[in-house]
PDB file of N, CA, C and O in Angstrom:
ATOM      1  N   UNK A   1       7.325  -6.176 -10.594  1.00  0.00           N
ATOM      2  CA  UNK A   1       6.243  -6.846  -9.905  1.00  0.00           C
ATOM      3  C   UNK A   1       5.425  -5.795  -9.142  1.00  0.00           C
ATOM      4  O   UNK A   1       4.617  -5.182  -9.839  1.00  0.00           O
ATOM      5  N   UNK A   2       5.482  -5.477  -7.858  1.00  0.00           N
ATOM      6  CA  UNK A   2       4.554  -4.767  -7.178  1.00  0.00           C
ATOM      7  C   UNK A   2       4.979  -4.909  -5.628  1.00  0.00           C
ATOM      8  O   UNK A   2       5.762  -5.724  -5.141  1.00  0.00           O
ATOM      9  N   UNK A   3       4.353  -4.041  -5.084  1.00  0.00           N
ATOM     10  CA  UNK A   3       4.334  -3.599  -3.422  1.00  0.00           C
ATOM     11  C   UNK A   3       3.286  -4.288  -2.317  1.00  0.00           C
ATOM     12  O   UNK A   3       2.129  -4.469  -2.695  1.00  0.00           O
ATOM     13  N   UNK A   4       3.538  -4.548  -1.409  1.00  0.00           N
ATOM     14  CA  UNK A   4       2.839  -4.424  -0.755  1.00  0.00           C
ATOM     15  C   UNK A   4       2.516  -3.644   0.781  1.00  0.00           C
ATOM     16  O   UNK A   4       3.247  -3.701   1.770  1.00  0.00           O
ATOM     17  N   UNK A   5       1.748  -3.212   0.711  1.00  0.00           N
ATOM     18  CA  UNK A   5       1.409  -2.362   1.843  1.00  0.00           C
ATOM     19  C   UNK A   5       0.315  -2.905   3.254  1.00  0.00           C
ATOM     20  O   UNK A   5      -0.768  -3.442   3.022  1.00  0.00           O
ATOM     21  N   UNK A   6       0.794  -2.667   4.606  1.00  0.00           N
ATOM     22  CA  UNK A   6       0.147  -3.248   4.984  1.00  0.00           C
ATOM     23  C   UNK A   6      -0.639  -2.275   6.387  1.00  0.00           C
ATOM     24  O   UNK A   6       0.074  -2.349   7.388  1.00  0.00           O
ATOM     25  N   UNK A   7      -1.342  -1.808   6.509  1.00  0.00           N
ATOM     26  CA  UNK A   7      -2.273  -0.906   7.359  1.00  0.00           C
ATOM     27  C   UNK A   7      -3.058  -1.557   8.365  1.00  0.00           C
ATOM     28  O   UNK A   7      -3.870  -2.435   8.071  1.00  0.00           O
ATOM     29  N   UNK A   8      -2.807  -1.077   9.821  1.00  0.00           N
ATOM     30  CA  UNK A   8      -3.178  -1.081  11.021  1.00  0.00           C
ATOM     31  C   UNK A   8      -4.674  -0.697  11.059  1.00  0.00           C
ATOM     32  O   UNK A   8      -4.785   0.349  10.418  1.00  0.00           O
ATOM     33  N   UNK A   9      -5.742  -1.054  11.485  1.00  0.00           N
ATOM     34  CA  UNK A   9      -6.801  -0.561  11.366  1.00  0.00           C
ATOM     35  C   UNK A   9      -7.813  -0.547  12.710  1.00  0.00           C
ATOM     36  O   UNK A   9      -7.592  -1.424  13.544  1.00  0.00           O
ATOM     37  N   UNK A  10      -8.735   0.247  12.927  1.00  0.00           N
ATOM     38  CA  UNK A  10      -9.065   0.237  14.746  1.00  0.00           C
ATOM     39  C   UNK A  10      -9.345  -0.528  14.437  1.00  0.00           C
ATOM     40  O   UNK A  10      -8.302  -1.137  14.201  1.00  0.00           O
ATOM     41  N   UNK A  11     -10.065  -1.078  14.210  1.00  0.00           N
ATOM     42  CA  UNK A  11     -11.399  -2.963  14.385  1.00  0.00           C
ATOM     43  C   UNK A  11      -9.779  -4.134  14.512  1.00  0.00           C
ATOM     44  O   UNK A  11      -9.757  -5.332  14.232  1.00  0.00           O
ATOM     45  N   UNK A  12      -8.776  -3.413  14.934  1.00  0.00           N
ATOM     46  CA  UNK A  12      -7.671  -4.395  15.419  1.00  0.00           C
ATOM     47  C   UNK A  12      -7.156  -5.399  14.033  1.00  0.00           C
ATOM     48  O   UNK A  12      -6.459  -6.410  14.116  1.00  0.00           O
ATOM     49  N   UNK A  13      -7.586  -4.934  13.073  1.00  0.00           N
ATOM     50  CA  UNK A  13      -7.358  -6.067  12.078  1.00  0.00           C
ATOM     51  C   UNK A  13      -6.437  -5.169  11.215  1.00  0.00           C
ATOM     52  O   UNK A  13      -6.526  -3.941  11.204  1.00  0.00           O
ATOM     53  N   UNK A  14      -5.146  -6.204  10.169  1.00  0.00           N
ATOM     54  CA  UNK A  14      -4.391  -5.270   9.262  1.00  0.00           C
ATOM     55  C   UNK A  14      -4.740  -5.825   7.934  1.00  0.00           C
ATOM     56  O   UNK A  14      -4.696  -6.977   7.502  1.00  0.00           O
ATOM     57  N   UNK A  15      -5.153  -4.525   7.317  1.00  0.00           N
ATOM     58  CA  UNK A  15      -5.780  -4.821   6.160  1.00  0.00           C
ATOM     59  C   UNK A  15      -4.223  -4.363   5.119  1.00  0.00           C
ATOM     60  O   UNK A  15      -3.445  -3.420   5.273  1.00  0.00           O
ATOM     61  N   UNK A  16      -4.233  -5.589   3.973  1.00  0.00           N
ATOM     62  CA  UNK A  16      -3.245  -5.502   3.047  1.00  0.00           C
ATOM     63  C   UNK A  16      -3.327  -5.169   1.365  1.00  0.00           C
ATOM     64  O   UNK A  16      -3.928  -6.036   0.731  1.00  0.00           O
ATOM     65  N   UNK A  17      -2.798  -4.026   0.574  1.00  0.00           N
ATOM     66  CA  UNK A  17      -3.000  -3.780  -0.196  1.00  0.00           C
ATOM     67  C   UNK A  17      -1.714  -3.630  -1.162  1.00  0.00           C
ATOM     68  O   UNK A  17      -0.549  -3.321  -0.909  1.00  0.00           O
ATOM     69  N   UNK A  18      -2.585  -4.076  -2.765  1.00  0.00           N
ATOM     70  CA  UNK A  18      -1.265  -4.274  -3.615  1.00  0.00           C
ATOM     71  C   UNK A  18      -1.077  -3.376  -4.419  1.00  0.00           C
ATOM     72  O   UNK A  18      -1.872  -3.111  -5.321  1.00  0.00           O
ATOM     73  N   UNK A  19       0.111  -2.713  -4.193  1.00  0.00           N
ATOM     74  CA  UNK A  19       0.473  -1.286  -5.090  1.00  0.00           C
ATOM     75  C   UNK A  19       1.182  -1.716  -6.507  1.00  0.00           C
ATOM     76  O   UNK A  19       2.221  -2.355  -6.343  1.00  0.00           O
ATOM     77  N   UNK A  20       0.843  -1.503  -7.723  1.00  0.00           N
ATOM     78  CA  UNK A  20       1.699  -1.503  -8.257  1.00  0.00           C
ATOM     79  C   UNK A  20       1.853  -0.255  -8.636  1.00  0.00           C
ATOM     80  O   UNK A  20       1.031   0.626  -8.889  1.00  0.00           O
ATOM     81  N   UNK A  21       3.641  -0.296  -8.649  1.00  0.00           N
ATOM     82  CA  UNK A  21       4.449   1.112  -8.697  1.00  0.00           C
ATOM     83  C   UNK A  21       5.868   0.390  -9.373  1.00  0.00           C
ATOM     84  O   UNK A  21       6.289  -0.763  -9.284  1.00  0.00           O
ATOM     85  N   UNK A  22       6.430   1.649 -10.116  1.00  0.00           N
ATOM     86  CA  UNK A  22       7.987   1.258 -10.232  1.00  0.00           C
ATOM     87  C   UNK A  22       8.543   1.172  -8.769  1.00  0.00           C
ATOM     88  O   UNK A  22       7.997   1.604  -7.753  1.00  0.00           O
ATOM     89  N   UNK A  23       9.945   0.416  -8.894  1.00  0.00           N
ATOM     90  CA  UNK A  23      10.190  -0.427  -7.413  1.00  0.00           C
ATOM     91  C   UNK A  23      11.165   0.494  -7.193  1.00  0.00           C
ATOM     92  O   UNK A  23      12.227   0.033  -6.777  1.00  0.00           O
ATOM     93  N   UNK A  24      11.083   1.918  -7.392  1.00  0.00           N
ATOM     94  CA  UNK A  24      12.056   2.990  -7.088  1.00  0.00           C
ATOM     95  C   UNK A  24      10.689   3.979  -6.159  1.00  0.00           C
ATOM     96  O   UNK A  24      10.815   4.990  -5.469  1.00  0.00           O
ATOM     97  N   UNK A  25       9.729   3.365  -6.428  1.00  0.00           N
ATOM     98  CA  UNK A  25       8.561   4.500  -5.494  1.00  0.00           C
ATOM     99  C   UNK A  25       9.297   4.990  -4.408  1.00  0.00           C
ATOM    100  O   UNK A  25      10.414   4.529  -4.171  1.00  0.00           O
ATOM    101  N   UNK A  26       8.749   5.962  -3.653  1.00  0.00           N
ATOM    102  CA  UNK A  26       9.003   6.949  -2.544  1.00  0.00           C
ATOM    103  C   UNK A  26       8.004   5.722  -1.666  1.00  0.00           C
ATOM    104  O   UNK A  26       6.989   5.266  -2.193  1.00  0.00           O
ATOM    105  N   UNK A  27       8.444   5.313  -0.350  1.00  0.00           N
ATOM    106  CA  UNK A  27       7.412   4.662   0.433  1.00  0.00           C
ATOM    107  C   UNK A  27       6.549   5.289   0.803  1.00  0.00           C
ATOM    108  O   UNK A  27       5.562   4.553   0.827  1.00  0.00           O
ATOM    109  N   UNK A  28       6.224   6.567   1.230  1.00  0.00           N
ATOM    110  CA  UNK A  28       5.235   7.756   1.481  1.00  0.00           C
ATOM    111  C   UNK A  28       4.399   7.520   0.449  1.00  0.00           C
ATOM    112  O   UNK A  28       3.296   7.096   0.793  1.00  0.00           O
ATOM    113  N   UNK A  29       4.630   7.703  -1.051  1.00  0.00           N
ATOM    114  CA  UNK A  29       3.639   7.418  -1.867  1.00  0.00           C
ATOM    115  C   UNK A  29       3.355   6.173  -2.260  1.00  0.00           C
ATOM    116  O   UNK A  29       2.479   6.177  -3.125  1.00  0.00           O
ATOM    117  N   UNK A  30       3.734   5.133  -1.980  1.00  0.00           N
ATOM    118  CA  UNK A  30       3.116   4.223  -1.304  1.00  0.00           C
ATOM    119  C   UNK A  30       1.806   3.474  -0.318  1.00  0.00           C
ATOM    120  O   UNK A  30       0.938   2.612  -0.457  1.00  0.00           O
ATOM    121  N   UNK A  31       2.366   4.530   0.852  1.00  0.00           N
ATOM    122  CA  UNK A  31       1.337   4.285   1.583  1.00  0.00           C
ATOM    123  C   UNK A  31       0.233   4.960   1.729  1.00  0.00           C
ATOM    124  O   UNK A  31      -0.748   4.506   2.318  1.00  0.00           O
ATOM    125  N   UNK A  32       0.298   6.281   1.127  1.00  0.00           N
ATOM    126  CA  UNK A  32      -0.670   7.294   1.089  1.00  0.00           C
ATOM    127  C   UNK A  32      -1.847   6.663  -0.316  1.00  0.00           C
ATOM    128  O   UNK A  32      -3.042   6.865  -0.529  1.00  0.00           O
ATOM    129  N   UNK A  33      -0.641   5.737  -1.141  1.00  0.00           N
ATOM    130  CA  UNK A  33      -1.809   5.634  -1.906  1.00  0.00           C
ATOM    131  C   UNK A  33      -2.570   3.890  -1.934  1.00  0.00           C
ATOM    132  O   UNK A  33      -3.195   3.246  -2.776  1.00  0.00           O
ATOM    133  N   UNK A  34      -2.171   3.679  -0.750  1.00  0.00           N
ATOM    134  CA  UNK A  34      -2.859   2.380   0.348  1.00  0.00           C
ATOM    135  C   UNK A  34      -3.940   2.614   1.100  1.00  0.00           C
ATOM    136  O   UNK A  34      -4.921   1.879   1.212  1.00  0.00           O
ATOM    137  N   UNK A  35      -3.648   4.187   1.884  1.00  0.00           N
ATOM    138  CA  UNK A  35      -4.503   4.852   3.043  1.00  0.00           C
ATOM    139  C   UNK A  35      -5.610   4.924   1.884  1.00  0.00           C
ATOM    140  O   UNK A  35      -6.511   4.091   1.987  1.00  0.00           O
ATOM    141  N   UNK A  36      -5.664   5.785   0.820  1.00  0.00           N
ATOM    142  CA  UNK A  36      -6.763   6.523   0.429  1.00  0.00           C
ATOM    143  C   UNK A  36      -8.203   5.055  -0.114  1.00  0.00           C
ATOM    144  O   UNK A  36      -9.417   4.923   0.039  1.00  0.00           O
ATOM    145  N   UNK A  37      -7.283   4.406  -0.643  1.00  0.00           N
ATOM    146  CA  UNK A  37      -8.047   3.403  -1.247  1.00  0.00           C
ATOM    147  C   UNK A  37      -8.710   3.087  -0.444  1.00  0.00           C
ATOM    148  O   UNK A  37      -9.895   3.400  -0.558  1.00  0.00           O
ATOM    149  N   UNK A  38      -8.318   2.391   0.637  1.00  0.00           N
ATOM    150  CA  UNK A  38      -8.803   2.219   2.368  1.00  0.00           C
ATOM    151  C   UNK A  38      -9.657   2.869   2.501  1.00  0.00           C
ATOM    152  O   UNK A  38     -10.694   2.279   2.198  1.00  0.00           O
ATOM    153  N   UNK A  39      -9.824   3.968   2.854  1.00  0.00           N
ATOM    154  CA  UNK A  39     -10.590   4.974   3.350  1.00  0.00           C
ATOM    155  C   UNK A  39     -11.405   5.021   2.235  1.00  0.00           C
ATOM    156  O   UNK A  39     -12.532   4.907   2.718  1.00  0.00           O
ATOM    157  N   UNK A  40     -11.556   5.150   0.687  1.00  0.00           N
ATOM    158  CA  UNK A  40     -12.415   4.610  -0.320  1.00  0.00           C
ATOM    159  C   UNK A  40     -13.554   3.332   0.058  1.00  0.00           C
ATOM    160  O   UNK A  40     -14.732   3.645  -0.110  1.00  0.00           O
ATOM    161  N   UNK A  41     -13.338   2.238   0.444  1.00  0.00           N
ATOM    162  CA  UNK A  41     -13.373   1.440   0.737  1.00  0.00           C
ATOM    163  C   UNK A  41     -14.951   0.987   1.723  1.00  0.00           C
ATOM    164  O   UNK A  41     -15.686   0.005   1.620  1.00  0.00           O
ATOM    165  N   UNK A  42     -15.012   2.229   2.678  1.00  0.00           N
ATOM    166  CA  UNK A  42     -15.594   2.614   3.617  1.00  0.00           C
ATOM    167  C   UNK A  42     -15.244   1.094   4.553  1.00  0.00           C
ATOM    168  O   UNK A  42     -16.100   0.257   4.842  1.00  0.00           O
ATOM    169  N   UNK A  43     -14.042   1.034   4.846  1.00  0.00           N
ATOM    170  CA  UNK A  43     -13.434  -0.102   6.180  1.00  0.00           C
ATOM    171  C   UNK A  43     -13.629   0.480   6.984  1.00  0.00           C
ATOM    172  O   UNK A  43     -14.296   1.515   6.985  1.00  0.00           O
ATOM    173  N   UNK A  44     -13.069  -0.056   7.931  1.00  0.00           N
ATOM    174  CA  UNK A  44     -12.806   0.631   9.460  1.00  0.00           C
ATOM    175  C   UNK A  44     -11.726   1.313   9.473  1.00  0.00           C
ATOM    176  O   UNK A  44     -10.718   0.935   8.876  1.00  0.00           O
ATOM    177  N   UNK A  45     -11.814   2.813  10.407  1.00  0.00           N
ATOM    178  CA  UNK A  45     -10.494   3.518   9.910  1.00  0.00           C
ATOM    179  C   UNK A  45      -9.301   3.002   9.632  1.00  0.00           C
ATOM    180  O   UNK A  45      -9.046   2.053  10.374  1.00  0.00           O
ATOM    181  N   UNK A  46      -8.658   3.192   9.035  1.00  0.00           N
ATOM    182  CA  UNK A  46      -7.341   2.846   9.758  1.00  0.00           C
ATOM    183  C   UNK A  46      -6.007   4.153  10.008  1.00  0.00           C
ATOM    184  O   UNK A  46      -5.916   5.324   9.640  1.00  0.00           O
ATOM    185  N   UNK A  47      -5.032   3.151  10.888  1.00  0.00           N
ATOM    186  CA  UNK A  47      -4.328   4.418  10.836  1.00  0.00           C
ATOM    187  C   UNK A  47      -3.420   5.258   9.842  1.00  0.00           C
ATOM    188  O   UNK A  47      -2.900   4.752   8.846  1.00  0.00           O
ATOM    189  N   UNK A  48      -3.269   6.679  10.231  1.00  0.00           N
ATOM    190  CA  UNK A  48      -2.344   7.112   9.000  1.00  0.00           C
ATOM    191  C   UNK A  48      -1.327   7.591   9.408  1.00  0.00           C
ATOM    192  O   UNK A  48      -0.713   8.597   9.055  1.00  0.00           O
ATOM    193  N   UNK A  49      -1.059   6.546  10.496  1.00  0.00           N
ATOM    194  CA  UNK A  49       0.473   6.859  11.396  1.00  0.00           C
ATOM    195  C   UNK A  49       1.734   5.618  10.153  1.00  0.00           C
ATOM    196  O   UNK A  49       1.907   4.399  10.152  1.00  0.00           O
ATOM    197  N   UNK A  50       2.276   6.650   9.364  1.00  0.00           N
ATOM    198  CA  UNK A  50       3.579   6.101   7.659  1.00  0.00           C
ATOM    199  C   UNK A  50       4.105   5.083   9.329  1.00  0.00           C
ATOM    200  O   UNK A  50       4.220   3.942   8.881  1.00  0.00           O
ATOM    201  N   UNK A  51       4.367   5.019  10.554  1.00  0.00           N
ATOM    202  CA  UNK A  51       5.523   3.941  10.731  1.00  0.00           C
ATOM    203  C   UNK A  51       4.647   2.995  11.237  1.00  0.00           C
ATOM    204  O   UNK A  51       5.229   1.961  11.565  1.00  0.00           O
ATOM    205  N   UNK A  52       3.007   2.990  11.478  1.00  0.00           N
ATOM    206  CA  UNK A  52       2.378   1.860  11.729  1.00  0.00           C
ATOM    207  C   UNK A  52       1.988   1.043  10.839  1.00  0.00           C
ATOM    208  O   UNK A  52       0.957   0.407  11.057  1.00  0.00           O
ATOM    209  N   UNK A  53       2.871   0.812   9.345  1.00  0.00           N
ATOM    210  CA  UNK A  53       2.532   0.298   8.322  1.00  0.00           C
ATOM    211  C   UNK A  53       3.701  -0.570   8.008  1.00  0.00           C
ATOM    212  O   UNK A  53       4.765  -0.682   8.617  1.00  0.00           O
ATOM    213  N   UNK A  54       3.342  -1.071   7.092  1.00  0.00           N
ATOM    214  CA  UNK A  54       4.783  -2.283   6.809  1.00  0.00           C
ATOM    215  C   UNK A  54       4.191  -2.053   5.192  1.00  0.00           C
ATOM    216  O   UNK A  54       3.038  -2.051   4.760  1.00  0.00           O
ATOM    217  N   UNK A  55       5.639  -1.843   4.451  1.00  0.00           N
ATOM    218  CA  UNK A  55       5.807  -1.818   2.933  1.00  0.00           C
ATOM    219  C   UNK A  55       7.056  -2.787   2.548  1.00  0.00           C
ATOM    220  O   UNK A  55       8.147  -2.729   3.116  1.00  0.00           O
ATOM    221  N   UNK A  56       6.708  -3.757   1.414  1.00  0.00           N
ATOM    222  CA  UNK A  56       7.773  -4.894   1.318  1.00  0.00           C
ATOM    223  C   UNK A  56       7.506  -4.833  -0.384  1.00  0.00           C
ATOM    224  O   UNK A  56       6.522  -4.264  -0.856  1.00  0.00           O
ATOM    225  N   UNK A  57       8.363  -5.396  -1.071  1.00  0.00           N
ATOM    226  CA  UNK A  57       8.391  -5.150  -2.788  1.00  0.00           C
ATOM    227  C   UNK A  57       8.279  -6.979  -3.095  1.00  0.00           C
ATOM    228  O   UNK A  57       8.933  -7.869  -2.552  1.00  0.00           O
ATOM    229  N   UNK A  58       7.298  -7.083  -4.066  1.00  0.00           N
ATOM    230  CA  UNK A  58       7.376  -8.545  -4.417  1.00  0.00           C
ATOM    231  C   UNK A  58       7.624  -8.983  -5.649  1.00  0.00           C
ATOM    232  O   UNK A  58       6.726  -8.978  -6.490  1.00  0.00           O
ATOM    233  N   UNK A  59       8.880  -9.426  -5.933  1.00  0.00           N
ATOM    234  CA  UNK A  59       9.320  -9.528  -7.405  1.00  0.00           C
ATOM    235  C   UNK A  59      10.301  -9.751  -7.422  1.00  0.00           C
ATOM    236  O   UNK A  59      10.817 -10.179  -6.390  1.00  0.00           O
ATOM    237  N   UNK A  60      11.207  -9.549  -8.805  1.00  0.00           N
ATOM    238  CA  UNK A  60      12.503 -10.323  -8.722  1.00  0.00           C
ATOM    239  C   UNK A  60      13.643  -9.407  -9.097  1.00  0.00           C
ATOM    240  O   UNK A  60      14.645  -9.745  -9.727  1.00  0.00           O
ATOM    241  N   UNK A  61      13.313  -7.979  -8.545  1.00  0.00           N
ATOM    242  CA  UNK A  61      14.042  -6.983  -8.103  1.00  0.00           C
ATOM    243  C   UNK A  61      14.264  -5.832  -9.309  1.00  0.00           C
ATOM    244  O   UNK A  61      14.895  -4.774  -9.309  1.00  0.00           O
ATOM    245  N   UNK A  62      13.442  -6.529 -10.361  1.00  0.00           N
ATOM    246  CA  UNK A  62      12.893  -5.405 -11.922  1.00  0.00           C
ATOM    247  C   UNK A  62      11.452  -4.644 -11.709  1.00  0.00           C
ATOM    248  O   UNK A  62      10.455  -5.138 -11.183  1.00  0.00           O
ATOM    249  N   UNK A  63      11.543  -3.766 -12.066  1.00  0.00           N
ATOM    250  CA  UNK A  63      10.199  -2.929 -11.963  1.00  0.00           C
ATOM    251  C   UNK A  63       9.525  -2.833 -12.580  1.00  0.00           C
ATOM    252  O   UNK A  63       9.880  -2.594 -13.734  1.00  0.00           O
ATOM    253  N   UNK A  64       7.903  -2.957 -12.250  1.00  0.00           N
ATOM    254  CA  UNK A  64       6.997  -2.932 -13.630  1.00  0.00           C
ATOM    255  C   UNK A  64       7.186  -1.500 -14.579  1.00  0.00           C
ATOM    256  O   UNK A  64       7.615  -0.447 -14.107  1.00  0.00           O
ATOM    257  N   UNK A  65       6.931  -1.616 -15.465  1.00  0.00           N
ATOM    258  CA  UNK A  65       7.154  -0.627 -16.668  1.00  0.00           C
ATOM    259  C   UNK A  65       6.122   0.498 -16.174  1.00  0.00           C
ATOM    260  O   UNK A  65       6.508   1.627 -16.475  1.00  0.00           O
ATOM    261  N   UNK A  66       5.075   0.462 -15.584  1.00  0.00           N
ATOM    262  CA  UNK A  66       3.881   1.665 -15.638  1.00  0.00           C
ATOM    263  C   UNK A  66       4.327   2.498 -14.704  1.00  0.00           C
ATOM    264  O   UNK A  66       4.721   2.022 -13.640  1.00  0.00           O
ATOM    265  N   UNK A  67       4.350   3.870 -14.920  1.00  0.00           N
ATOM    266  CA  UNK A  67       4.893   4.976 -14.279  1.00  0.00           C
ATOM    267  C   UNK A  67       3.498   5.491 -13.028  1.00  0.00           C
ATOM    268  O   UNK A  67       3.664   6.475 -12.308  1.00  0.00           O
ATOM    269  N   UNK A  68       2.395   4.766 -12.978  1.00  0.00           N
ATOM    270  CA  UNK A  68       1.068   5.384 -12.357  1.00  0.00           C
ATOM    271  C   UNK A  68       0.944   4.675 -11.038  1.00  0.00           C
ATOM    272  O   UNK A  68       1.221   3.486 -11.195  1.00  0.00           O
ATOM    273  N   UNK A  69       0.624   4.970  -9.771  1.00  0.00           N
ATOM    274  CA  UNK A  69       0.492   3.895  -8.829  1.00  0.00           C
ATOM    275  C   UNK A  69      -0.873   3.282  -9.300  1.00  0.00           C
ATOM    276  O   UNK A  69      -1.406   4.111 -10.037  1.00  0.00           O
ATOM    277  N   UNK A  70      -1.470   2.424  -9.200  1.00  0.00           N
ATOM    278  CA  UNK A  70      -2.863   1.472  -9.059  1.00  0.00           C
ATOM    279  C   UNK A  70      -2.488   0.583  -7.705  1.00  0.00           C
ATOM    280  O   UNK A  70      -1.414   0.038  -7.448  1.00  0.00           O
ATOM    281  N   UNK A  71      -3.608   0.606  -6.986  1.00  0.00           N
ATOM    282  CA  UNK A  71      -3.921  -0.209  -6.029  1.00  0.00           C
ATOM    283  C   UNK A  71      -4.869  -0.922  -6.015  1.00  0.00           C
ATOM    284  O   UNK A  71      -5.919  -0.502  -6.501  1.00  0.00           O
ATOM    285  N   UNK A  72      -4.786  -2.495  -5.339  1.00  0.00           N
ATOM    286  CA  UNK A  72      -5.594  -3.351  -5.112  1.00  0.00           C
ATOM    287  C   UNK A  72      -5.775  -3.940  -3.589  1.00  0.00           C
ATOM    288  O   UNK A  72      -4.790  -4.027  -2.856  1.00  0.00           O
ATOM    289  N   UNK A  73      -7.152  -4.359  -3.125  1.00  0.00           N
ATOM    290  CA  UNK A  73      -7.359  -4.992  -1.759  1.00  0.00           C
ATOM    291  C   UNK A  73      -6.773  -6.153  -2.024  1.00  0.00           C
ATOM    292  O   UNK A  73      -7.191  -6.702  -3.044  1.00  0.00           O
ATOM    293  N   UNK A  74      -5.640  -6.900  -1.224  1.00  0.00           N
ATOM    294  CA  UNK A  74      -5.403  -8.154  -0.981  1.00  0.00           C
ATOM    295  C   UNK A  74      -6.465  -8.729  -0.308  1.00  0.00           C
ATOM    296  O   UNK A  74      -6.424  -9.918   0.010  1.00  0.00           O
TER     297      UNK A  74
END
């Protein structure tokens, strides 16, 4: 299934994004590849403090087959 990532942002709001990754990812690459999209995005900063983030896996504990991260804005 896929990840989700969830980023602190100044304008006080947490913006949430959907990683798909094998469900063995490194959480660092994870969130780094949450931040960038973000910051793609042209949002409001957010932060790139890895413990002001929340990463949770959504699925039924099998991993998607694609070896590449892709991210999406929830």
């Amino acid at each position: 299934m896929f990840w989700m990532v969830a980023l602190l942002a100044l304008d006080g709001r947490q913006y949430v994004y959907r990683v798909y990754a094998p469900r063995e990812a490194l959480p660092a690459d994870l969130f780094w590849a949450a931040f960038h999209c973000h910051e793609e995005d042209g949002a409001p900063r957010a932060s790139d403090s890895f413990d002001a983030s929340e990463i949770w896996w959504i699925g039924d504990g099998a991993g998607p087959a694609a070896a590449e991260l892709t991210v999406h804005q929830y």
